[in-house]
Steps between C-alpha positions, in 0.01 A plus 500: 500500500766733584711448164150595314466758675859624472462411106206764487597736704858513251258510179288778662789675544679444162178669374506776690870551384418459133153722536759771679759517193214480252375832663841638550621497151144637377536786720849541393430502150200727562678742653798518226290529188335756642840656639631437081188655361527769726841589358452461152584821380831437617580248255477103542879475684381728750160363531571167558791585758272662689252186514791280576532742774175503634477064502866457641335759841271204496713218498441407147683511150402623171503216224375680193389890456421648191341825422268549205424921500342546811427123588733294713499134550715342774518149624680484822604214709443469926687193652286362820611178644559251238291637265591877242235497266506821229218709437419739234271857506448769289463877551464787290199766452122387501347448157264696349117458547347260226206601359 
């Protein structure tokens, strides 16, 4: 009884470690696109040095950041335990109304 529950208790918290980096990297990644597409009119090199700014404050790293005009996609990776999944977002201005 006690190695089941010792088995569930370790899955439950494996989960909790994966559901933790999951969240981690999306904030990180949130958080630099919008950092890139802030920047934009600085040029792409400055742009995306500023977003790998703004994820390394957060314990993360930038994997891929491009900058389309005033659009900026960034994945960023967020190492939690055993797990570093990578997580992509996108910022830039709204779009126009349709209609």
């Amino acid at each position: 009884m006690a190695t089941a529950l010792a088995a569930v208790f370790g899955g439950v918290l494996l989960l909790g470690q994966a559901v933790v980096a999951w969240h981690r990297a999306a904030s990180a990644a949130d958080l630099a696109a919008l950092a890139a597409a802030a920047g934009w009119a600085h040029g792409p090199e400055a742009a995306c040095a500023t977003a790998i700014r703004v994820a390394g404050a957060q314990g993360a790293t930038v994997t891929a950041c491009t900058l389309r005009g005033e659009v900026a996609e960034v994945s960023a990776r967020a190492p939690a335990g055993p797990f570093a999944p990578t997580i992509s977002a996108r910022a830039g201005p709204p779009l126009p109304p349709s209609g």
